[in-house]
C-alpha positions in Angstrom: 16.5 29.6 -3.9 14.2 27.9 -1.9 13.0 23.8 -2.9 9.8 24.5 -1.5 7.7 27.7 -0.7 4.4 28.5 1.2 2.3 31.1 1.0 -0.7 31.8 3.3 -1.8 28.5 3.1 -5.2 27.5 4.6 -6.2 23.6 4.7 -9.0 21.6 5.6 -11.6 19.3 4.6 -14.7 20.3 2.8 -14.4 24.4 3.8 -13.5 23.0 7.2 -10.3 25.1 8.3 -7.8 23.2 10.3 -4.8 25.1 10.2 -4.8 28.7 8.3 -1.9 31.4 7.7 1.1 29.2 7.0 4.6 30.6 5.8 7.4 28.7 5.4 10.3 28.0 3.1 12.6 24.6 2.9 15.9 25.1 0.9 18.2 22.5 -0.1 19.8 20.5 2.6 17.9 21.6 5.5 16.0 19.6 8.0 12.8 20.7 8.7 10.6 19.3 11.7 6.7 19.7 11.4 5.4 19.1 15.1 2.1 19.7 16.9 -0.4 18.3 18.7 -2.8 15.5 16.8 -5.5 16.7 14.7 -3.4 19.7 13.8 -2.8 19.2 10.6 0.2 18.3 10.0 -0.7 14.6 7.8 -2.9 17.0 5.9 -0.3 19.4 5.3 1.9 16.9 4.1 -0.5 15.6 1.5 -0.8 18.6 0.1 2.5 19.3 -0.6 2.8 16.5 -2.3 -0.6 17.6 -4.4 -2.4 14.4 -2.9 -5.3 17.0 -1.3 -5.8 21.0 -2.5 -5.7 23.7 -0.1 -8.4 25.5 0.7 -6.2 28.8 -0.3 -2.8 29.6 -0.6 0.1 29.0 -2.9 2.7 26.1 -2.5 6.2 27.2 -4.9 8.5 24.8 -6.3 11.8 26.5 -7.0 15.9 25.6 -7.5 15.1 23.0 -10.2 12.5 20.6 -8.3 10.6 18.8 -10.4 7.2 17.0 -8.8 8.4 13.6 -9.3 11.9 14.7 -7.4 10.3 14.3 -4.0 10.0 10.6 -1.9 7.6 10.0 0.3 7.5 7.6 3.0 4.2 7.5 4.7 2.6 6.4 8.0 1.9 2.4 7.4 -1.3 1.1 8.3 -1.9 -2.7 9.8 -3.2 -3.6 6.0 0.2 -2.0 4.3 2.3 -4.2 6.9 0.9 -7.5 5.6 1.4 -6.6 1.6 2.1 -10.0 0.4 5.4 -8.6 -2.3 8.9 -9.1 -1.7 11.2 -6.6 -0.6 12.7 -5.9 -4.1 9.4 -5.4 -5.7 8.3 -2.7 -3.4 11.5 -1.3 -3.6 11.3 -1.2 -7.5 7.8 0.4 -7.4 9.5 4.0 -6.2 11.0 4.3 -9.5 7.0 4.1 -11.1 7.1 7.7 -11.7 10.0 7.6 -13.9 9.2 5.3 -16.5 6.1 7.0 -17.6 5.3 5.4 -21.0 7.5 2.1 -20.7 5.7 -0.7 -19.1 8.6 -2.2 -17.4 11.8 -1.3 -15.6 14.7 -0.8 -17.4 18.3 -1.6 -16.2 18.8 2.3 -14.7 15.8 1.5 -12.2 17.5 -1.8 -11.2 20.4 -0.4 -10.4 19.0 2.1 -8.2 17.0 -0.1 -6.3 19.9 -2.3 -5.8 22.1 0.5 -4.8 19.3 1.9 -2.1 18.5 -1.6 -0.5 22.2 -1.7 -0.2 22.3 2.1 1.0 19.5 0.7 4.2 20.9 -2.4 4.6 18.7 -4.7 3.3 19.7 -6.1 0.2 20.3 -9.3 1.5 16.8 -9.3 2.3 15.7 -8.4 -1.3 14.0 -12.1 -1.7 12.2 -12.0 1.3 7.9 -11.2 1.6 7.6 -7.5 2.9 5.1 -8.9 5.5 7.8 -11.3 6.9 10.1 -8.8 8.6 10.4 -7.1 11.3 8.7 -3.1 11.9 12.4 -1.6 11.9 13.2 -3.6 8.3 10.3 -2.9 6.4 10.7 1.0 7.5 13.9 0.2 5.8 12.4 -0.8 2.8 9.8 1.9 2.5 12.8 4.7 2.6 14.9 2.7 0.1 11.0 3.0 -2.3 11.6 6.9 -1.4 14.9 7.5 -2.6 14.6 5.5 -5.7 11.9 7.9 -6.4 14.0 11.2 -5.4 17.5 11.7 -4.5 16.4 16.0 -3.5 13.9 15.6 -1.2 12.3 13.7 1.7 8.9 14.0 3.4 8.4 11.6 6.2 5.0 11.4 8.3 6.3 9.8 11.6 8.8 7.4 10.2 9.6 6.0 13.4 5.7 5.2 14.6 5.3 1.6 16.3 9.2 0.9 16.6 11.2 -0.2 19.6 13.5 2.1 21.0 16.8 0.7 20.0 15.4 0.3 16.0 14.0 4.1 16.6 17.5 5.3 17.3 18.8 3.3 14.0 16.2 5.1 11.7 17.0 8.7 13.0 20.2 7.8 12.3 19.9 6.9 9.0 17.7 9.8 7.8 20.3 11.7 9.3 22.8 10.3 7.6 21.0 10.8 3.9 20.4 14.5 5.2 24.3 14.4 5.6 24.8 13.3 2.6 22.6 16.0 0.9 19.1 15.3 0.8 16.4 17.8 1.9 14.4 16.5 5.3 11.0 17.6 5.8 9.8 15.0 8.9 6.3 14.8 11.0 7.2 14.0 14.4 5.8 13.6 18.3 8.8 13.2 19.5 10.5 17.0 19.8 13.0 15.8 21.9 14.4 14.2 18.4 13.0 17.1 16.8 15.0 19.7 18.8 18.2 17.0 18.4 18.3 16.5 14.5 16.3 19.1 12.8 17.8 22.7 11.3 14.2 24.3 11.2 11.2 23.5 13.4 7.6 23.9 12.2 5.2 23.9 14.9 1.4 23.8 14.0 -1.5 24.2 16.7 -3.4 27.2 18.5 -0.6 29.2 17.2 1.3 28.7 14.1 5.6 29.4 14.3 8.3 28.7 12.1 12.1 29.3 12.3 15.5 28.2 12.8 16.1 25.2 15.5 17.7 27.6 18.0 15.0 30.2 17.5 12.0 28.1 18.3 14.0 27.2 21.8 14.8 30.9 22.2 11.0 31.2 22.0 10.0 28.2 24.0 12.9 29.3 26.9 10.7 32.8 26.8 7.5 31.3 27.6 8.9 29.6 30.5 10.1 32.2 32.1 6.9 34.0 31.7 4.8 32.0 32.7 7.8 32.3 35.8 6.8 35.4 36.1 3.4 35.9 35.5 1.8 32.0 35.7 
C-alpha cells in the first residue's frame, strides 16, 4: 500500500493553475525525484503535501499507517534562516515539537532522539555551537537531523543541496542516500537530474508536460525523444 497517493491534483495560487492532472504514488522505501524547470511547481507541490497550501482540486491519500506528523521536512533555507541565532541542539530539539502536543517541554524520549540523530549526521560534537556559526554543509546537517527527529517514514527535501560546494554536495547525497538505505521514504526537489537519474527509484518531472514513472522508464522515454527529434528534428 502506498505512503502517499495523488489524485488529479491541480495547484496554484488564487485560482491561478500552475501545474494540473497530477498522478502519482510513493510507497515505502522508494526514492522519488520531483524535477522541472523553475516556476513549475514543484515548491508548491511540496507544500501541499505537507497541508502547508490546499490544492485547487484533487485528492492527496495517506495510506500503510502514515500518520501526518510521521513526515520530516527539510526545506529550502533563506539568508534570514542561516543567521538564526540558536544552537545546534535547540534546533535540532525543535523537530520533535509535533510530538509533545500538550507537554510544554521535552521529555527524556525527545533527547535521546536528537542526540542519536546529531550523532547519525555527524554533528554532535557541534551540539553547543550557534546554528549561524557553521558552515552551509553543517547546518544542512542539522536541518536533516530536525527532520528525522520529527519522522523516521518519510522525507521531503526541497533542494537540500542548494548553495553548497561540490565536495559537501556529494557528502549530503550521500547521506540521504544512506537514510533511504536504511529505510526511509525519499521524496527530493532537485535541478540537478544528473543526481536525479543517479539516486532516485522514481522520477517525477513537472513542466509543459506532466510524467511519472520508474527511473529506467523516464530514460527509456527521454532516449525516445532523442532519437526523434534524430529523425524528424
Amino acid at each position: 500500500m502506498s505512503l502517499i497517493t495523488v489524485r488529479n491534483l491541480c495547484l496554484g495560487y488564487d485560482s491561478r493553475v500552475i501545474v494540473k492532472d497530477l498522478n502519482f504514488s510513493v510507497n515505502a522505501g522508494e526514492y522519488l525525484c520531483i524535477v522541472g524547470e523553475n516556476g513549475s511547481g514543484k515548491s508548491t507541490l511540496m507544500k501541499t503535501l505537507l497541508h502547508l497550501q490546499k490544492p485547487i482540486s484533487g485528492q492527496i491519500e495517506t495510506g500503510d499507517g502514515l500518520n501526518a506528523d510521521e513526515i520530516g521536512y527539510l526545506p529550502q533555507q533563506t539568508e534570514i534562516q542561516r543567521d538564526f541565532p540558536a544552537s545546534v541542539r535547540e534546533i535540532v530539539l525543535s523537530g520533535r515539537l509535533n510530538h509533545c502536543r500538550k507537554r510544554f517541554f521535552y521529555n527524556k524520549e525527545d533527547k535521546e532522539i536528537a542526540a542519536k540523530n546529531m550523532e547519525r549526521m555527524g554533528i554532535l560534537p557541534l551540539e553547543n555551537r550557534c546554528y549561524r556559526e557553521l558552515s552551509g554543509g553543517q547546518q544542512q546537517r542539522v536541518l536533516l537531523a530536525r527532520a528525522l527527529c520529527a519522522a523516521e517514514k518519510i522525507l521531503l527535501l526541497d533542494e537540500p543541496v542548494s548553495g553548497l560546494d561540490p565536495k559537501v554536495t556529494q557528502e549530503m547525497y550521500d547521506l540521504i542516500e544512506s537514510l533511504n538505505k536504511e529505510g526511509i521514504t525519499i521524496v527530493m526537489i532537485s535541478h540537478d537530474i544528473q543526481a536525479a537519474l543517479h539516486y532516485a527509484s522514481h522520477i517525477l518531472h513537472i513542466g509543459d508536460t506532466v510524467f511519472f514513472a520508474e527511473k529506467e522508464k523516464y530514460l527509456a522515454e527521454i532516449q525516445k525523444g532523442k532519437e526523434e527529434l534524430i529523425l524528424h528534428g
